[in-house]
Backbone as a chain_set.jsonl record, in Angstrom:
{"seq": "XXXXXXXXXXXXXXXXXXXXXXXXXXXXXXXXXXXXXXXXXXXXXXXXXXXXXXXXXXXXXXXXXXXXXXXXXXXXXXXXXXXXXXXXXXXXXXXXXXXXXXXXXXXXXXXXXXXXXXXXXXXXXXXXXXXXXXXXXXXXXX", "coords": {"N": [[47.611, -163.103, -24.838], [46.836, -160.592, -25.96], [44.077, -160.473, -24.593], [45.189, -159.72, -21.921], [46.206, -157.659, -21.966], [44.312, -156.265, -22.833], [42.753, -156.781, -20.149], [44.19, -155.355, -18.394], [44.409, -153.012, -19.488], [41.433, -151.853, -18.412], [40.989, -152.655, -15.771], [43.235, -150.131, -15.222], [41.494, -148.283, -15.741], [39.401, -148.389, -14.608], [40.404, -148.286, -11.754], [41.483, -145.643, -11.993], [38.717, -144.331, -12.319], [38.134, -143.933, -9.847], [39.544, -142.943, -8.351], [38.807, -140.316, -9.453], [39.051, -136.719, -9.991], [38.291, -134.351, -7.193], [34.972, -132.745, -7.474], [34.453, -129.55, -7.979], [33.655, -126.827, -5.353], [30.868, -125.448, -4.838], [29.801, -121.668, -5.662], [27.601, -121.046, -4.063], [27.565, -123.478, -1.905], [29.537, -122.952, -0.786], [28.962, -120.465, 0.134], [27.279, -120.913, 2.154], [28.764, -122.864, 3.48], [30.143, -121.388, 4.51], [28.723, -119.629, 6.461], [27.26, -121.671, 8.077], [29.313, -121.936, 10.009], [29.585, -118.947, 11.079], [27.806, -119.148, 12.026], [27.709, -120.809, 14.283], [30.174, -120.164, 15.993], [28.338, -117.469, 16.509], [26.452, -118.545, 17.809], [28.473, -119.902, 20.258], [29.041, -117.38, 21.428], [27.058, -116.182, 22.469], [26.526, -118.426, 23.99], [24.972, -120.128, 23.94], [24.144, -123.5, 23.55], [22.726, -125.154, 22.706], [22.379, -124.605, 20.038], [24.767, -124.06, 18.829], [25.473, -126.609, 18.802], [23.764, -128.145, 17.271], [24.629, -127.344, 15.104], [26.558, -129.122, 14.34], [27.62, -132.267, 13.059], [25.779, -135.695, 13.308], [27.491, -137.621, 14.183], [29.618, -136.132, 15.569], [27.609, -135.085, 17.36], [26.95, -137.585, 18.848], [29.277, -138.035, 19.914], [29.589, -136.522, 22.177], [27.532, -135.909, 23.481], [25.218, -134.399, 24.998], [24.385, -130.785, 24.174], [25.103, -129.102, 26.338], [27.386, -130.737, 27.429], [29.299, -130.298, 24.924], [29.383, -127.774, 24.8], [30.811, -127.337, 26.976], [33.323, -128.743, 26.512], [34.484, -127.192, 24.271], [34.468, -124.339, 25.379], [36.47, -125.03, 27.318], [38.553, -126.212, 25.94], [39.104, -124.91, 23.115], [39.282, -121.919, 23.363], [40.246, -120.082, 21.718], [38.069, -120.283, 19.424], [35.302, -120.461, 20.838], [35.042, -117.612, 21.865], [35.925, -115.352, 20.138], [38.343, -112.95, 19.426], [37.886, -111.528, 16.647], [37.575, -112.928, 13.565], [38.56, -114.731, 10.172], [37.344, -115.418, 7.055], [39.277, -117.776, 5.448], [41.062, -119.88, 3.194], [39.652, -122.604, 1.441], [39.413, -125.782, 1.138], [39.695, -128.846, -0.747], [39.839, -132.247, -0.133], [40.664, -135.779, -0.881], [38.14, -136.113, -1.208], [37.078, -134.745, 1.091], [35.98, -131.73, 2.835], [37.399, -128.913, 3.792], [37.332, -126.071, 5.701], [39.062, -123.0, 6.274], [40.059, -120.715, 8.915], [41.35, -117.652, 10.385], [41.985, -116.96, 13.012], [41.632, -114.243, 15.676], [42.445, -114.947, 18.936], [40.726, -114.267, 22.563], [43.004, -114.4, 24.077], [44.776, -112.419, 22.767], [46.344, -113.827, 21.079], [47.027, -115.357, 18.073], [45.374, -117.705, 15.486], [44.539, -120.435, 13.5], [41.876, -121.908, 12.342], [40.772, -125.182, 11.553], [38.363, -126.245, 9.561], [36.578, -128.986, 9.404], [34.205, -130.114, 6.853], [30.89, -131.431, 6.425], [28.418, -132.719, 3.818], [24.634, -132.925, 4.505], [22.434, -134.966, 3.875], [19.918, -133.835, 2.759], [21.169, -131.305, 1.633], [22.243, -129.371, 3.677], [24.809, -128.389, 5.227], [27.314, -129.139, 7.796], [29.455, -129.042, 10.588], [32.147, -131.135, 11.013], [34.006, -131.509, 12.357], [36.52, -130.021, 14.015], [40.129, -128.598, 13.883], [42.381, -126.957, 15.724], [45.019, -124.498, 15.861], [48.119, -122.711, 16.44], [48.873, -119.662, 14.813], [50.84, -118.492, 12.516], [50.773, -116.021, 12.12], [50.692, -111.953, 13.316], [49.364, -112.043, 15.991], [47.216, -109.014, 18.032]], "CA": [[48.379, -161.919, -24.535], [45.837, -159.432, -25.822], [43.452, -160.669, -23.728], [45.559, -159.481, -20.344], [46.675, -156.36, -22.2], [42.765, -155.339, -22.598], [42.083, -156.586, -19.147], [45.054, -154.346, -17.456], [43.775, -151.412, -19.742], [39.918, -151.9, -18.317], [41.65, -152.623, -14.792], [43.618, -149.227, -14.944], [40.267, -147.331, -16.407], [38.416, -148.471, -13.171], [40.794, -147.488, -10.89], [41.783, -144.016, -12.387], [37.941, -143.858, -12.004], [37.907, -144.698, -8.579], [40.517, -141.674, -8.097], [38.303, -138.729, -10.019], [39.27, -135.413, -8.676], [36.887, -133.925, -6.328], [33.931, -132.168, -7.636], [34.91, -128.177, -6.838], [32.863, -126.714, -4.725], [29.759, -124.365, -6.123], [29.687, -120.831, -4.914], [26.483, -121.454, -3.192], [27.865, -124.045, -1.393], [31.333, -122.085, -0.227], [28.672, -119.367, 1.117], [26.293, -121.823, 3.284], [29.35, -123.637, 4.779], [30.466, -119.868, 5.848], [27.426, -118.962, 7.123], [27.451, -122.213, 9.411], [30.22, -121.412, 11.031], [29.749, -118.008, 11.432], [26.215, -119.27, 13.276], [28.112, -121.674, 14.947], [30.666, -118.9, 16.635], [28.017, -116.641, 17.012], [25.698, -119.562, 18.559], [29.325, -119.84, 21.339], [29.386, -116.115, 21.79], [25.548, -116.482, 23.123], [26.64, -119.177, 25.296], [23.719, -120.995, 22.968], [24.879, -124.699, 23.289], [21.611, -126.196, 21.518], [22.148, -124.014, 18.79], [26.455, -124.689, 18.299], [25.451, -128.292, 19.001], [22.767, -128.58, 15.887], [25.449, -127.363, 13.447], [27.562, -130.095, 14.385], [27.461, -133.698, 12.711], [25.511, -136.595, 13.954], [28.402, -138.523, 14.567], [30.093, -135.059, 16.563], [26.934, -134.849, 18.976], [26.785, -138.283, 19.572], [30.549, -138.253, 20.86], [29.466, -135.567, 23.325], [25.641, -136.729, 23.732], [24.929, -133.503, 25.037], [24.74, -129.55, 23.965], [26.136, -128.686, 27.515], [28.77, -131.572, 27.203], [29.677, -130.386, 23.398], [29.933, -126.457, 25.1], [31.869, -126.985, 28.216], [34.174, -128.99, 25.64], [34.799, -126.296, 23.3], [35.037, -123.696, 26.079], [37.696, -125.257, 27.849], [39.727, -126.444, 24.845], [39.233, -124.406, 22.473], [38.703, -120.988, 23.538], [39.711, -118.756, 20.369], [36.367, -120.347, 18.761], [34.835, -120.104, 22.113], [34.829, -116.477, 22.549], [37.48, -115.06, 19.239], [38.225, -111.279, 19.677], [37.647, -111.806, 15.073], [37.941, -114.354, 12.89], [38.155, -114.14, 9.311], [37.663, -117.127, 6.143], [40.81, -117.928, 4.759], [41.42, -120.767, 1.972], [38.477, -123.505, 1.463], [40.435, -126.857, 0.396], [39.363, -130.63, -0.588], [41.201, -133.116, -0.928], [40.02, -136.912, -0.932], [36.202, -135.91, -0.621], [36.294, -133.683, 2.766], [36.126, -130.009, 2.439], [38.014, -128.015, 4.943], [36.806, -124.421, 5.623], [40.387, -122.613, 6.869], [39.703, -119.696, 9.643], [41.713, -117.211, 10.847], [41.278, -116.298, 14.587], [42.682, -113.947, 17.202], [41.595, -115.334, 20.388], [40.83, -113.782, 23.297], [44.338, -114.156, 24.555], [45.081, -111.817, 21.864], [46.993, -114.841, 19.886], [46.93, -115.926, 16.457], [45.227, -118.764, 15.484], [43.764, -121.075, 12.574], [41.373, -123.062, 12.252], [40.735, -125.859, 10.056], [36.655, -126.885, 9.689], [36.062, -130.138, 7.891], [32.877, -129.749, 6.85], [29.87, -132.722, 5.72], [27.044, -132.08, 3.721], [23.968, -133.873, 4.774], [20.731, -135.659, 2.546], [19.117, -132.656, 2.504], [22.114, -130.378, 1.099], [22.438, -128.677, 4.309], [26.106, -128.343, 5.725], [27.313, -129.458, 9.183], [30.266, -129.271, 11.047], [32.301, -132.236, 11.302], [35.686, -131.962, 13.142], [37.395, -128.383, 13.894], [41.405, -128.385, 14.418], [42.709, -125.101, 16.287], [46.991, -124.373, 15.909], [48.441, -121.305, 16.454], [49.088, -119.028, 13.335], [52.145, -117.801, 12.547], [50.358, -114.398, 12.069], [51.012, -111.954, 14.338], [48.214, -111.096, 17.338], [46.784, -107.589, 18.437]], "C": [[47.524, -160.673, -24.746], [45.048, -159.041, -25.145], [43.611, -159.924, -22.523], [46.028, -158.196, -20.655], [44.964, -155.588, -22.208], [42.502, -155.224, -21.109], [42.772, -155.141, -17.94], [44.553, -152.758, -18.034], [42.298, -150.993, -18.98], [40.406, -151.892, -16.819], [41.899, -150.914, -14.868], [42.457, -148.359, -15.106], [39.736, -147.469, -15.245], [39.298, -147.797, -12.474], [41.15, -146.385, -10.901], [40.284, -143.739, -12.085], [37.611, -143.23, -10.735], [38.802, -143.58, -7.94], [39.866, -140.684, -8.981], [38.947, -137.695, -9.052], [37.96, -135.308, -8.158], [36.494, -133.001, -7.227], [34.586, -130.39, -7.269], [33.897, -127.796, -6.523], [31.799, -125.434, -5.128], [29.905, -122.854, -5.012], [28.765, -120.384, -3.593], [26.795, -122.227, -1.993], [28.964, -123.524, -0.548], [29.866, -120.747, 0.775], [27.979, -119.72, 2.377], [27.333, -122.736, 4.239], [30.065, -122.049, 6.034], [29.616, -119.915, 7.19], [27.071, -120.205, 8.015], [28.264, -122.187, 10.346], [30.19, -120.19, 11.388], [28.421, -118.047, 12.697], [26.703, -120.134, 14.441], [28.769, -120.692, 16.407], [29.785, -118.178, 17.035], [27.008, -117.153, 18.223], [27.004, -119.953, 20.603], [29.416, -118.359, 22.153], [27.848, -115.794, 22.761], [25.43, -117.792, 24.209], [25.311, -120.022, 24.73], [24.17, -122.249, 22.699], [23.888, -125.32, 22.682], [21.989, -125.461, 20.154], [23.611, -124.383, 18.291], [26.079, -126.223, 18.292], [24.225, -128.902, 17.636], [23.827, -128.288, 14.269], [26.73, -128.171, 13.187], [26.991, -131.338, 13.799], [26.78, -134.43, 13.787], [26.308, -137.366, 14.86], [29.179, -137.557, 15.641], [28.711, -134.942, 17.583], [26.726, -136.261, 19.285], [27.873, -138.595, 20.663], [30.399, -137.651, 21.837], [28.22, -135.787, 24.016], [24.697, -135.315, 23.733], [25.066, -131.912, 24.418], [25.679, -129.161, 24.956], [27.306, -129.305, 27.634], [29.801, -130.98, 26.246], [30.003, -128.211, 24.082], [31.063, -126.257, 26.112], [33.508, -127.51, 27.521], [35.317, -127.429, 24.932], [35.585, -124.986, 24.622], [36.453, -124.163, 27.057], [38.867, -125.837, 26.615], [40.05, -125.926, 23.689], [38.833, -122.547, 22.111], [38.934, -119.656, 22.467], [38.332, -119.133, 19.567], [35.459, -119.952, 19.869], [34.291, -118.474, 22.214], [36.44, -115.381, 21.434], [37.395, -113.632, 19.085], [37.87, -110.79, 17.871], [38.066, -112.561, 14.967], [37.452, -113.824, 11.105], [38.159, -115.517, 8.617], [39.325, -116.568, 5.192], [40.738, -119.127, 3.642], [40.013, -122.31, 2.458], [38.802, -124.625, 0.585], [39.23, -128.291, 0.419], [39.966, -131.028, -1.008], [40.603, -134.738, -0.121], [38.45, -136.782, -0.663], [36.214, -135.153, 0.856], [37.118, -132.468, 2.367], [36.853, -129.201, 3.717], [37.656, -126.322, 4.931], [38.055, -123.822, 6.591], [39.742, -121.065, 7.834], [40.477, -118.994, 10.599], [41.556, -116.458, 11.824], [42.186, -114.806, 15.226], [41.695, -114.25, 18.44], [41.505, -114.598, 21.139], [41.894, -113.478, 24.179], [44.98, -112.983, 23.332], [46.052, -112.206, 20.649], [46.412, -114.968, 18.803], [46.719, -116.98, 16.081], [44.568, -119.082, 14.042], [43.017, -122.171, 13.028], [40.996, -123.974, 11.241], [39.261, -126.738, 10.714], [36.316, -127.965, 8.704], [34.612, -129.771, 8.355], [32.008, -130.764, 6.014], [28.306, -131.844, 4.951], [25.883, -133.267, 3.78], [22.813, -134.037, 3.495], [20.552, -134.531, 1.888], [19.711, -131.185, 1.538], [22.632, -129.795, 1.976], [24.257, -129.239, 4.616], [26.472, -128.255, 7.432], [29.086, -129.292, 9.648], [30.844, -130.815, 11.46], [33.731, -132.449, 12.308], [36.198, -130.555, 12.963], [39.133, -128.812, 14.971], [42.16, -127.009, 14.459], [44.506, -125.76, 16.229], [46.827, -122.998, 16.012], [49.229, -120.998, 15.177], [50.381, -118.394, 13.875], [51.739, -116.033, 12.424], [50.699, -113.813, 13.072], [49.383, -111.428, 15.177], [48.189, -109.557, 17.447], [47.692, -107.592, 19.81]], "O": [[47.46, -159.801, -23.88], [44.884, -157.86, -24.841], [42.624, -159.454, -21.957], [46.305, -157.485, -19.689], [44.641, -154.547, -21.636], [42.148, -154.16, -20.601], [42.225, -154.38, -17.141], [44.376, -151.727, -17.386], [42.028, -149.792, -18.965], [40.177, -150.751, -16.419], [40.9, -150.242, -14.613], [42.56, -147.428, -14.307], [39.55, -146.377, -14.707], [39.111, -146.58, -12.463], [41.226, -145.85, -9.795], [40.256, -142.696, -11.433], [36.945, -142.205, -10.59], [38.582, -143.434, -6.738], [40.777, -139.96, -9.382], [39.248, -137.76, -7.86], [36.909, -135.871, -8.464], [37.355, -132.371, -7.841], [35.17, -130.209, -6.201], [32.935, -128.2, -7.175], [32.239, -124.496, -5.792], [30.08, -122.96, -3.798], [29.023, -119.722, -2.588], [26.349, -121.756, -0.947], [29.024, -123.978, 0.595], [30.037, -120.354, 1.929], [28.023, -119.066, 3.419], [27.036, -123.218, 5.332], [30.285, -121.792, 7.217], [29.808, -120.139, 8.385], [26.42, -119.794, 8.976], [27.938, -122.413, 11.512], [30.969, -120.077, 12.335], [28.178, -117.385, 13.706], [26.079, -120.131, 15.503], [28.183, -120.513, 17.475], [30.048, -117.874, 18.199], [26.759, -116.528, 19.253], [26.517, -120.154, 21.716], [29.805, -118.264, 23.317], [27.896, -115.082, 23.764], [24.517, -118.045, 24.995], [24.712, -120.598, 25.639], [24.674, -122.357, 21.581], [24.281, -126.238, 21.962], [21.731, -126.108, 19.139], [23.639, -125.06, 17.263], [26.703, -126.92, 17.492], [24.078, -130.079, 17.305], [23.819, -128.701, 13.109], [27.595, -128.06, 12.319], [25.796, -131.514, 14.036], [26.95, -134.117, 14.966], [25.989, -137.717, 15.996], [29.436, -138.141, 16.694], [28.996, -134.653, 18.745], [26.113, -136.272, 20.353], [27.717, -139.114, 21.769], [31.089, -138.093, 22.755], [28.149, -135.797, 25.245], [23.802, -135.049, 22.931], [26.241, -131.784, 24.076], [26.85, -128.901, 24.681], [28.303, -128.642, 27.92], [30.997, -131.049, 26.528], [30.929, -127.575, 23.579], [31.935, -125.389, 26.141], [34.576, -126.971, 27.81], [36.439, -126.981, 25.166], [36.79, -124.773, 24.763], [37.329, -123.348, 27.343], [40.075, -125.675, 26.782], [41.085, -126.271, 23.119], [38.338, -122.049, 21.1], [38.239, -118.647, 22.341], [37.608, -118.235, 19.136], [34.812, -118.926, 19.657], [33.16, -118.231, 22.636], [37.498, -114.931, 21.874], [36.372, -113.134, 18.615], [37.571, -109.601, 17.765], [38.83, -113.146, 15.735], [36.572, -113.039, 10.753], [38.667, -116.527, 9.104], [39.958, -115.639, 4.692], [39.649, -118.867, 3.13], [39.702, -122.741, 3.569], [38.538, -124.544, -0.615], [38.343, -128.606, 1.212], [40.672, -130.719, -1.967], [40.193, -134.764, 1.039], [37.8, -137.462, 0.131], [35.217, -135.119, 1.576], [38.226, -132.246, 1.879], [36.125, -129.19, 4.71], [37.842, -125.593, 3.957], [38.009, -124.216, 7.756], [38.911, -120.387, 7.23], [40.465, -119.49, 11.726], [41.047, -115.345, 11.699], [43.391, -114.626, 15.049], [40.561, -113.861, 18.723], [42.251, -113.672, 20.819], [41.855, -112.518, 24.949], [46.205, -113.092, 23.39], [46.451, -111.524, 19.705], [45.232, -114.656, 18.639], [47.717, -117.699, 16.146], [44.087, -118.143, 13.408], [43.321, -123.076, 13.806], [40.895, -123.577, 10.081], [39.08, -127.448, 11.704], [35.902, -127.863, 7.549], [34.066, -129.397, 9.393], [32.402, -130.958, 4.864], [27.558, -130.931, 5.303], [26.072, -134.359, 3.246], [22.543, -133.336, 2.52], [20.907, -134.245, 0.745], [19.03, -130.333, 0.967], [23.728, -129.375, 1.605], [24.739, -130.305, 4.232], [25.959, -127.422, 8.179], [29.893, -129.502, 8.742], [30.148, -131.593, 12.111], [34.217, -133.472, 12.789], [36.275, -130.018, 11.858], [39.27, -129.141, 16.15], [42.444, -126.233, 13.547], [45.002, -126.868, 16.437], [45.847, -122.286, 15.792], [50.004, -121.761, 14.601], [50.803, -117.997, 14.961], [52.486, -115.084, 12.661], [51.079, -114.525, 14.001], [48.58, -110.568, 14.814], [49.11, -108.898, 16.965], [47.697, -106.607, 20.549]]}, "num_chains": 1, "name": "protein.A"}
């Protein structure tokens, strides 16, 4: 009986491990995932598809193959990143290990939008884009 009472305590100890919170994120780190997205946007606003297409994940340019593939994308589906009349940072969340960088748009339609930037960091430390989901904000537009 003790036996299965140690093992369930040594059991629960692993898996509470196995659930740590996330790490929070260093200030350094919160300013370099900015500053890829703001290169990213400014890389769309330049119509610069090698350059938006390098701050994307491996696994995001292989789905597209191409820069020009990975721009004509974006421009047709997502045109407040595309071309956003401002955009500002808003709330910078994790939750199970992926970081979300939150971004408040107005698009060129003069709508209200968010975006939500998961964001990877690679070997090297650098920070990549991994998946961007656009909704419309309840804010109001210009």
């Amino acid at each position: 009986m003790r036996k299965s009472i140690l093992a369930l305590i040594f059991l629960a100890a692993l898996c509470g491990g196995a659930q740590a919170a996330d790490a929070p994120v260093s200030a350094g780190d919160q300013a370099a995932i900015r500053s890829v997205i703001t290169s990213q946007i400014d890389a769309f606003r330049r119509d610069d598809a090698d350059g938006a297409f390098r701050l994307a994940t491996r696994s995001i340019q292989g789905m597209f193959g191409t820069p020009n593939t990975f721009i004509d994308m974006v421009r047709r589906s997502y045109a407040a990143i595309y071309r956003p009349k401002s955009f500002d940072f808003a709330a910078l969340t994790q939750e199970d290990g992926t970081i979300s960088q939150y971004v408040e748009l107005i698009g060129p339609d003069g709508a209200a939008y968010a975006a939500r930037y998961m964001m990877e960091q690679e070997a090297d430390g650098s920070w990549r884009i991994s998946g961007c989901e656009l909704m419309q904000s309840r804010r109001l537009g210009v």
